[in-house]
Kinemage of the C-alpha trace (Angstrom):
@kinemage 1
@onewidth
@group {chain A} dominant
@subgroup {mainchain}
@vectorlist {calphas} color= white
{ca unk a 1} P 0.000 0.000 0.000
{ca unk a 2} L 0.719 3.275 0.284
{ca unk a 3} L 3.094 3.176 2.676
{ca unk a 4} L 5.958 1.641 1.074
{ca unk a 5} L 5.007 3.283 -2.177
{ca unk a 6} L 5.972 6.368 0.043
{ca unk a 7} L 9.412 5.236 1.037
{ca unk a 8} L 10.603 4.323 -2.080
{ca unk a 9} L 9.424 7.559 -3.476
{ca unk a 10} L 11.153 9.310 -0.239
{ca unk a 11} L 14.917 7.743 -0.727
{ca unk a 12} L 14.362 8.475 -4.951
{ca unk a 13} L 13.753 12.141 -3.752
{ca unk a 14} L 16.303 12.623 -0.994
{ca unk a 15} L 19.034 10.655 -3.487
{ca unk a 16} L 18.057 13.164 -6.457
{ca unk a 17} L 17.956 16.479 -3.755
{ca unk a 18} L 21.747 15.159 -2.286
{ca unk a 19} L 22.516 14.865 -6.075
{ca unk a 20} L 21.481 18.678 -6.438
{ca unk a 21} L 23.224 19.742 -3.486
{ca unk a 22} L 26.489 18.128 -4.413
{ca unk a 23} L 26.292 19.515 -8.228
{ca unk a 24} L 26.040 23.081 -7.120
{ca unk a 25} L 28.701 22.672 -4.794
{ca unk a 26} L 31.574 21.235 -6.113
{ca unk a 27} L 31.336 21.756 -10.219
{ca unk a 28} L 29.295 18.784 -10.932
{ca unk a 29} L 31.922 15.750 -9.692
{ca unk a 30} L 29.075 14.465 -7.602
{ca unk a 31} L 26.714 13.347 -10.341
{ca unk a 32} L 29.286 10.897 -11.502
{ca unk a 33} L 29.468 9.489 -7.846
{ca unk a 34} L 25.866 9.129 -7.695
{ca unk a 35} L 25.940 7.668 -11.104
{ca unk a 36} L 28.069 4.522 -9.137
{ca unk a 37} L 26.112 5.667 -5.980
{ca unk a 38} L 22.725 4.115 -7.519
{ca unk a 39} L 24.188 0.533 -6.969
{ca unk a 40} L 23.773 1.644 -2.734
{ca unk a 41} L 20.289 2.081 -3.308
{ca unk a 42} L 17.585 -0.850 -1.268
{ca unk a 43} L 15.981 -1.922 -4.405
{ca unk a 44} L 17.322 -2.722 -7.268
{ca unk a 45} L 15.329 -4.102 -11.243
{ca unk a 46} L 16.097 -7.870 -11.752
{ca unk a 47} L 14.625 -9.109 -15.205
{ca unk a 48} L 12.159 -10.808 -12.792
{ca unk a 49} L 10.554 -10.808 -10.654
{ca unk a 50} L 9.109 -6.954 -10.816
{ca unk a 51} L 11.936 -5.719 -8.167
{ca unk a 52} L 13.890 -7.092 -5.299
{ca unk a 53} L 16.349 -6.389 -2.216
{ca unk a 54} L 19.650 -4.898 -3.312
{ca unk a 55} L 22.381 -7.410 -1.436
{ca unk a 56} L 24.517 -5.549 0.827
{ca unk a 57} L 22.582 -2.292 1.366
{ca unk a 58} L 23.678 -0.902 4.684
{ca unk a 59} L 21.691 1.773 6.326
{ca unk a 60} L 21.132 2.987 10.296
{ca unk a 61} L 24.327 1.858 10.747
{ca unk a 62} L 23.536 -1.855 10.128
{ca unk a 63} L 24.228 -4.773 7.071
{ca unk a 64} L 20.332 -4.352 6.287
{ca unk a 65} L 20.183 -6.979 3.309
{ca unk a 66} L 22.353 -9.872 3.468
{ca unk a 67} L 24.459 -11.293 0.187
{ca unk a 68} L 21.177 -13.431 -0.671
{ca unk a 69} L 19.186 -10.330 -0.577
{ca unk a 70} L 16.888 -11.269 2.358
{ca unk a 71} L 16.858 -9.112 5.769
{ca unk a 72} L 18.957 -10.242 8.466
{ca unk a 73} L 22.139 -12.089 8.864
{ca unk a 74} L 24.124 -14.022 6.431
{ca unk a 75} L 22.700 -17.849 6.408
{ca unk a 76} L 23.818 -20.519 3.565
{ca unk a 77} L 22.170 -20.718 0.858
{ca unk a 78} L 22.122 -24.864 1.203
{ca unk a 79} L 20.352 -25.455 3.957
{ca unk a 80} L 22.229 -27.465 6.504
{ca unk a 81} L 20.719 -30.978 7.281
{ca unk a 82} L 20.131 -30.019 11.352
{ca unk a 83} L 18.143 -27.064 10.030
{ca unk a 84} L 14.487 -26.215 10.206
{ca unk a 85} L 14.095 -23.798 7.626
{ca unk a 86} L 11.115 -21.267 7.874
{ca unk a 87} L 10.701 -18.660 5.071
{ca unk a 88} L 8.506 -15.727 6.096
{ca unk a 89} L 6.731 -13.684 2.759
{ca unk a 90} L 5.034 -10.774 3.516
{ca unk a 91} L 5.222 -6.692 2.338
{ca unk a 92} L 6.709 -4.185 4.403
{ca unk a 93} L 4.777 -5.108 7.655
{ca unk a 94} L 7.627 -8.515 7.224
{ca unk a 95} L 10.577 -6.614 6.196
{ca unk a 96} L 9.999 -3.991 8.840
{ca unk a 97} L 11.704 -1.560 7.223
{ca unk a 98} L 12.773 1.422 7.239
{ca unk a 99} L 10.746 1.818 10.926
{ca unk a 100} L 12.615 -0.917 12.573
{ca unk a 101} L 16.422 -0.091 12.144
{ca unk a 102} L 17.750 -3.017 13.519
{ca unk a 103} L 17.123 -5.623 11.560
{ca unk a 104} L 17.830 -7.878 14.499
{ca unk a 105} L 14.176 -6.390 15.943
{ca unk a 106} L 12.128 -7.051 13.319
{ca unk a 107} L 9.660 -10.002 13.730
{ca unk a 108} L 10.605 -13.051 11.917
{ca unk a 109} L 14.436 -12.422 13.495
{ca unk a 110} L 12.842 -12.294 16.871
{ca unk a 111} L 10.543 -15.391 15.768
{ca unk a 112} L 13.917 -17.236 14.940
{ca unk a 113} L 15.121 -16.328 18.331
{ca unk a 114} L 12.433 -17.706 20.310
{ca unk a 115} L 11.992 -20.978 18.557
{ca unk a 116} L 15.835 -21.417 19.095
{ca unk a 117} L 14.882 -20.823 22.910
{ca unk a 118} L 11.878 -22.999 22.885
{ca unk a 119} L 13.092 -25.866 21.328
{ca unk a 120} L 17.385 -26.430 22.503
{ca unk a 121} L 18.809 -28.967 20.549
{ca unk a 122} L 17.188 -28.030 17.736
{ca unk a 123} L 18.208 -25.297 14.883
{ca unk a 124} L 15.848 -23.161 13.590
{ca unk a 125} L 16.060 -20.515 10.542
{ca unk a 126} L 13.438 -17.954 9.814
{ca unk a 127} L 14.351 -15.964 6.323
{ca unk a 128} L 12.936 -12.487 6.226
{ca unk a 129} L 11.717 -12.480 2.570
{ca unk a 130} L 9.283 -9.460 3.202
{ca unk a 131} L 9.690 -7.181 0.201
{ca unk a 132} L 8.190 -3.369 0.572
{ca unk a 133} L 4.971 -2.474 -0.771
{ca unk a 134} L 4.992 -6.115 -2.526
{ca unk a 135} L 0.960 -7.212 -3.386
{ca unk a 136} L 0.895 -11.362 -3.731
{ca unk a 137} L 2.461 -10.966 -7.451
{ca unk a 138} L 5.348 -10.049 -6.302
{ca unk a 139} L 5.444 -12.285 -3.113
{ca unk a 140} L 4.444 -15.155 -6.067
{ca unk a 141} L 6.881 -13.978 -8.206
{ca unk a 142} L 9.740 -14.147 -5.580
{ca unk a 143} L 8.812 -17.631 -4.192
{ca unk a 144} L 8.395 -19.162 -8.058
{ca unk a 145} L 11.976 -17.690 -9.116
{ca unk a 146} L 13.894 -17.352 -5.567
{ca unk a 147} L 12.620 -18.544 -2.388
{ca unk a 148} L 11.720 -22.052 -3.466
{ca unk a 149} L 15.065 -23.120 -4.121
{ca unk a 150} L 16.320 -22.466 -0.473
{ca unk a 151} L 14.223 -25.652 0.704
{ca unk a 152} L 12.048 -24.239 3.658
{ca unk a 153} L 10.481 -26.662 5.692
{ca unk a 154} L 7.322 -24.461 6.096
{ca unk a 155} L 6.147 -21.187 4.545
{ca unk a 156} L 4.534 -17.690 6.499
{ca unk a 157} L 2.818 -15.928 4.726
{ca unk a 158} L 1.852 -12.268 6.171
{ca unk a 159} L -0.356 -10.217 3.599
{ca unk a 160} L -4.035 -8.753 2.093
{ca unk a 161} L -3.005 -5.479 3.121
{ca unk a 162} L -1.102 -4.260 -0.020
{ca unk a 163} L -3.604 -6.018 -2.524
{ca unk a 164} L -6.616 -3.765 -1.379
{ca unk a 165} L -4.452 -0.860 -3.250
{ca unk a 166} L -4.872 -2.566 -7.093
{ca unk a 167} L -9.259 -2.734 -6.260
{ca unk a 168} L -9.230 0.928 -5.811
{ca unk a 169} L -8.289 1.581 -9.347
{ca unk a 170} L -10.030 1.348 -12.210
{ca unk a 171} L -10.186 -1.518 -14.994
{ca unk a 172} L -8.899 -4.109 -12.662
{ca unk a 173} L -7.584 -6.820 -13.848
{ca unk a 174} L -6.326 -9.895 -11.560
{ca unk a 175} L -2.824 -9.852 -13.530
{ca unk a 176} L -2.210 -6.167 -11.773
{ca unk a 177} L -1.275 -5.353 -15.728
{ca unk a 178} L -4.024 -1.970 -14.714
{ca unk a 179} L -1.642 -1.373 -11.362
{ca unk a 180} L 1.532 -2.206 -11.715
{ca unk a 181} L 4.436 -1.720 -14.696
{ca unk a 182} L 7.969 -2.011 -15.171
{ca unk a 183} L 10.624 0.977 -14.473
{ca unk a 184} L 13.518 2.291 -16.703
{ca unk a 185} L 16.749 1.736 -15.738
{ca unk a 186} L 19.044 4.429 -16.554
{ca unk a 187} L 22.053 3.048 -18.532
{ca unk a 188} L 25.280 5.367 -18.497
{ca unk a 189} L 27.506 4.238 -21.474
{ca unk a 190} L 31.207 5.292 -22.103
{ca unk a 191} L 30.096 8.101 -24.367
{ca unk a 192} L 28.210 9.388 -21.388
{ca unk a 193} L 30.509 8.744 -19.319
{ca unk a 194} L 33.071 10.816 -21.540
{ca unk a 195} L 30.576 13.648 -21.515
{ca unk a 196} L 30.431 13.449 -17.769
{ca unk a 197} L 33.630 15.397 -17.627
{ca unk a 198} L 31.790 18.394 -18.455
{ca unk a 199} L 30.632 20.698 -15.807
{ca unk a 200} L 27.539 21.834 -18.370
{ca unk a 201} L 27.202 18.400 -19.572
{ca unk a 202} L 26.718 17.137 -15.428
{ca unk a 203} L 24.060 19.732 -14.847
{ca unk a 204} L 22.408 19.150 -18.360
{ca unk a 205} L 22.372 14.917 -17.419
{ca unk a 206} L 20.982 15.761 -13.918
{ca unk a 207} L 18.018 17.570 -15.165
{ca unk a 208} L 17.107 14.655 -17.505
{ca unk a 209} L 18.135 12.104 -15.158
{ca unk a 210} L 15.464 13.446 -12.386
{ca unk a 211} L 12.937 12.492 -15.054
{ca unk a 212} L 13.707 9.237 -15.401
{ca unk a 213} L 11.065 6.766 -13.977
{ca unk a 214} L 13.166 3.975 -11.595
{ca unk a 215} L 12.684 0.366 -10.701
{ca unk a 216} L 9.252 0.293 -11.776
{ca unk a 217} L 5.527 1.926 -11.688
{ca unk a 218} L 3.906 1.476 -8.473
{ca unk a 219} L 0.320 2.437 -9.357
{ca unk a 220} L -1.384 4.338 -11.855
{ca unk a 221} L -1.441 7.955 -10.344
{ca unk a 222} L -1.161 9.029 -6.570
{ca unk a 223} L -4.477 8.020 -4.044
{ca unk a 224} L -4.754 11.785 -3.600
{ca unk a 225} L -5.980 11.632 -7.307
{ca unk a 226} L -8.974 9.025 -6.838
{ca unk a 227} L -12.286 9.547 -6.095
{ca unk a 228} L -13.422 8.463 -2.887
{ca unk a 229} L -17.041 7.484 -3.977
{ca unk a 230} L -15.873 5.773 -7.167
{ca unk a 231} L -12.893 3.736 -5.654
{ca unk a 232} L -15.258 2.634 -2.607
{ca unk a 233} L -17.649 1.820 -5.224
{ca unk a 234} L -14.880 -0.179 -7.096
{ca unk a 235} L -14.262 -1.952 -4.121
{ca unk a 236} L -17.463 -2.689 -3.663
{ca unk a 237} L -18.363 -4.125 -7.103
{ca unk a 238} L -14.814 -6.169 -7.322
{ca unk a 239} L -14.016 -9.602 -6.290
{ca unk a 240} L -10.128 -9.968 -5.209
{ca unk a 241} L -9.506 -12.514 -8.014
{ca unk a 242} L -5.949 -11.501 -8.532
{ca unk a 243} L -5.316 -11.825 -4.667
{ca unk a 244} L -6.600 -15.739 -4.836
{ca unk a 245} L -4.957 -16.407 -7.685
{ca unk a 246} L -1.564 -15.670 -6.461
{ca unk a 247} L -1.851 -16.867 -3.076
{ca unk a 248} L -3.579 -20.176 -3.992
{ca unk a 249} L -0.466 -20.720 -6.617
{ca unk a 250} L 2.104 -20.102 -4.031
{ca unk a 251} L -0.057 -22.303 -0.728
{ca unk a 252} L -0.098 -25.570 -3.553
{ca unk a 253} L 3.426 -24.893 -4.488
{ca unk a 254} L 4.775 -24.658 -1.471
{ca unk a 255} L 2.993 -27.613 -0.160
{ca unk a 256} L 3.927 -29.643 -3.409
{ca unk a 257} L 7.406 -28.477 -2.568
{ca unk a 258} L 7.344 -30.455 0.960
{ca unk a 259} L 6.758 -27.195 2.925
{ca unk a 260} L 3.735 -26.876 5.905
{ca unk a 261} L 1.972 -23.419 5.560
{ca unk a 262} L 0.149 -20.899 7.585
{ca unk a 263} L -1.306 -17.516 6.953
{ca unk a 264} L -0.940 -14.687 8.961
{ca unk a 265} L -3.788 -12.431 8.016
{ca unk a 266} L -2.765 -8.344 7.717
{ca unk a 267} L -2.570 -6.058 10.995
{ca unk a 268} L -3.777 -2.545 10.368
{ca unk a 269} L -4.390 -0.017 12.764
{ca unk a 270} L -8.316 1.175 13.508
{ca unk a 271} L -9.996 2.756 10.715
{ca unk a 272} L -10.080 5.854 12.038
{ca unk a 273} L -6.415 6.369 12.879
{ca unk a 274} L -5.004 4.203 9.664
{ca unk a 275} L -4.331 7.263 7.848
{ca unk a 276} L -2.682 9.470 9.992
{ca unk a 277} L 0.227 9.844 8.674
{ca unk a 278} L -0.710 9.159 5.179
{ca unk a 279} L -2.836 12.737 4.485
{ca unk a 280} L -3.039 11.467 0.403
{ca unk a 281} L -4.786 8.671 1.464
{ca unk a 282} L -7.918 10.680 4.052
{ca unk a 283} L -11.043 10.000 3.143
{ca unk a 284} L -10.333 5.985 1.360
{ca unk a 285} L -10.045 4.602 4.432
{ca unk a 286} L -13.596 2.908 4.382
{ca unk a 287} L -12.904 1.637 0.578
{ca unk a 288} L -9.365 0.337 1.913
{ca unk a 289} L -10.761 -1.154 5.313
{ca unk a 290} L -13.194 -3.232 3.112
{ca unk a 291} L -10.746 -4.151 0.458
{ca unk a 292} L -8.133 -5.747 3.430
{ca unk a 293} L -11.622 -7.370 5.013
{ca unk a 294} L -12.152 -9.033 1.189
{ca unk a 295} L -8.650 -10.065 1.302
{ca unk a 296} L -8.792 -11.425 5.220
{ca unk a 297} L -11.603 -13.278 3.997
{ca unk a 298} L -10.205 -15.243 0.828
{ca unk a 299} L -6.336 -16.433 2.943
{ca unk a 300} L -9.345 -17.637 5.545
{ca unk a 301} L -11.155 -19.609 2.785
{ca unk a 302} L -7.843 -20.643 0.977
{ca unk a 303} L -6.639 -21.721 4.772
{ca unk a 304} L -9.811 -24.142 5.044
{ca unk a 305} L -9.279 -25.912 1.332
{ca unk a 306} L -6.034 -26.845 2.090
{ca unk a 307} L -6.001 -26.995 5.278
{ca unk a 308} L -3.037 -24.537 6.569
{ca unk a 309} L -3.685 -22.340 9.719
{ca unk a 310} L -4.955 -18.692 9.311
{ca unk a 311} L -4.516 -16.234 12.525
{ca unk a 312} L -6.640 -13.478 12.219
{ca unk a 313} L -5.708 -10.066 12.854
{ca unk a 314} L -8.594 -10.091 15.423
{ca unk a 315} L -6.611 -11.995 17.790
{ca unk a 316} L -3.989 -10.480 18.059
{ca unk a 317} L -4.051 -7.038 20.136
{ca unk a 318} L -2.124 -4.007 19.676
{ca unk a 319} L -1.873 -0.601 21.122
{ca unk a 320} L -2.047 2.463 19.229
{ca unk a 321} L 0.900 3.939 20.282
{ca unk a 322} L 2.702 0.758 18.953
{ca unk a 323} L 1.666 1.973 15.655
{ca unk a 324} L 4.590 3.887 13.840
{ca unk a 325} L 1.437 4.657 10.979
{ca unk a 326} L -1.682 2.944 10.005
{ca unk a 327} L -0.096 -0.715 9.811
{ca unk a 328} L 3.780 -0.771 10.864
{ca unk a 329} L 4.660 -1.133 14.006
{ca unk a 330} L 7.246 0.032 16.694
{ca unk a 331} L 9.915 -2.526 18.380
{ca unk a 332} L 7.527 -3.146 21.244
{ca unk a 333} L 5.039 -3.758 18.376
{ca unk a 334} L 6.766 -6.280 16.503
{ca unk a 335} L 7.671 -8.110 19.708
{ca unk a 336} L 4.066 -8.611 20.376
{ca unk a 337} L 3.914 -9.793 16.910
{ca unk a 338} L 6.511 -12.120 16.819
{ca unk a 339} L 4.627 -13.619 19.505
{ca unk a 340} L 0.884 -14.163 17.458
{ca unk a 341} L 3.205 -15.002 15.013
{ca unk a 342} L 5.089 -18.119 17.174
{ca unk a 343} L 1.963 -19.432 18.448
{ca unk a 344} L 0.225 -20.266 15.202
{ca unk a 345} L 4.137 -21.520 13.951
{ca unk a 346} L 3.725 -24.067 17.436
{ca unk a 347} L 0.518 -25.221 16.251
{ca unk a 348} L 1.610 -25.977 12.845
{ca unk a 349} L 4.816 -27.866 13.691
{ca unk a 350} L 2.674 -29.851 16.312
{ca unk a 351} L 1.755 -31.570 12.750
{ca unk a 352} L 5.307 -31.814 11.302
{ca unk a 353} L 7.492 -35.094 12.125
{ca unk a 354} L 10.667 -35.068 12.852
{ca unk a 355} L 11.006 -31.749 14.140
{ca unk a 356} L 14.265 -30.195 12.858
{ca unk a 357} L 15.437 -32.049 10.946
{ca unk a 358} L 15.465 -31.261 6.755
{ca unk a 359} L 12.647 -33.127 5.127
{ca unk a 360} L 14.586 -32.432 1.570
């Protein structure tokens, strides 16, 4: 949703305005460093899936993306035969940032900790796949191309929040080809390069470079553009097809793969606070609210046909002031999560034999 649309959009504009501020003051050298300086940035445009983690990107002082390109610490990419392997997919509610710094805080690290705790003599290993302002496409995407091949042993899946966004625009189609497109990459060749040495030429190539789209479109046009009565009537009218779709491929993969899975339904904060930092997005909150119910209501259905466990946001109970914005949390937040978040993992290894050790 929203939010991680906005945090893209916020490190695009603070890298272009640091570009600006570095041309003007020393003759232009700085647009060639930024020109290398775009390989720091968190996301980065494979040839698929859509987008993913950047390996290596450091930021608050901490390694935030590991070599593998999943939050947290290193881990190999085999998994070792004493391992229990848990992948967690999710949007930015599972990669936690930029609100939790520490990647070490966020909730599937904490999970890992606690099953370690729980269960001595065994080795757990929760992977942080969460990918920011990712709808179930992308989460699809990642596990059909990526995640897979690391061999978890069972398969979280935290979302319905971000795939309310693609029902509030028009012409939907369950392929997201109405809501989502690819970026341009901006490709500096030796000629350019050449050119670069050119104080005009810098300032010239830093006006059209600001113009460039990046990584890829993230919706149509900005909320603050929609209608409120037509995109709660769109909501209304629109059956999450695209959600099901995606999430009933990856469930049935997973479990063809050997994997147990469970579905952790989207936390959002009360209707009438969930945009309060968001002012673009006042006044959709009921078409929003309804599209995450929709969504709540097919991983519940999904959960029952092939019988995986689904926790319901309704069960697990967070204060307000935990709530950095209308659906991420603070670190007392995500501790509370990584709780919910353990018990339903208990339940659901309660049905898996041999206990840590790899099935594959």
């Amino acid at each position: 949703m929203y939010w991680c649309a906005r945090d893209l959009r916020g490190h695009h504009l603070q890298a272009h305005a640091q570009r600006q501020r570095q041309a003007t003051g020393d003759g232009g050298d700085a647009l060639a460093r930024q020109v290398r300086g775009r390989q720091r940035q968190l996301h980065h445009p494979p040839p698929l899936p859509l987008y993913t983690l950047r390996p290596g990107y450091r930021e608050f002082g901490y390694t935030q993306i590991n070599s593998l390109g999943y939050r947290g610490h290193e881990f190999p990419y085999q998994k070792p035969r004493d391992t229990y392997r848990i992948l967690c997919l999710g949007g930015s509610t599972t990669i936690s940032f930029p609100y939790i710094k520490n990647p070490a805080d966020a909730w599937p690290a904490l999970l890992e900790n606690r099953l370690n705790a729980l269960y001595p003599g065994r080795h757990f290993e929760v992977i942080n796949a969460g990918l920011g302002y990712a709808t179930s496409a992308e989460l699809l995407a990642g596990y059909m191309f990526r995640h897979r091949y690391l061999k978890p042993d069972m398969v979280v899946i935290h979302e319905g929040g971000n795939d309310s966004d693609p029902l509030l625009f028009e012409n939907y189609d369950p392929e997201y080809s109405h809501f989502r497109a690819a970026g341009v990459r901006v490709m500096v060749g030796g000629f350019d390069r050449a050119l670069l040495h050119s104080n005009i030429f810098r300032l010239l190539y830093l006006r059209h470079w600001r113009l460039v789209p990046t990584i890829y479109q993230q919706q149509p046009y900005g909320f603050d553009k929609l209608s409120r009565a037509e995109a709660l009537e769109r909501v209304r009218d629109t059956y999450p097809l695209g959600f099901e779709r995606n999430l009933d491929l990856i469930i049935h993969t997973a479990q063809d793969d050997g994997a147990r899975v469970m579905l952790a339904g989207f936390v959002a904060e009360r209707e009438e606070l969930f945009t309060k930092a968001w002012p673009a997005m006042r006044g959709l909150e009921p078409a929003i609210m309804l599209g995450i119910h929709k969504n709540l209501d097919v991983m519940e259905q999904l959960a029952a046909r092939y019988h995986v466990l689904y926790l319901s946001p309704a069960d697990v109970h967070l204060k307000d002031e935990w709530f950095v914005d209308g659906c991420h949390l603070n670190e007392e937040g995500e501790r509370v999560k990584a709780e919910w978040i353990l018990g339903g993992v208990v339940r659901t290894l309660g049905q898996t034999p041999a206990l840590g050790v790899a099935k594959k």
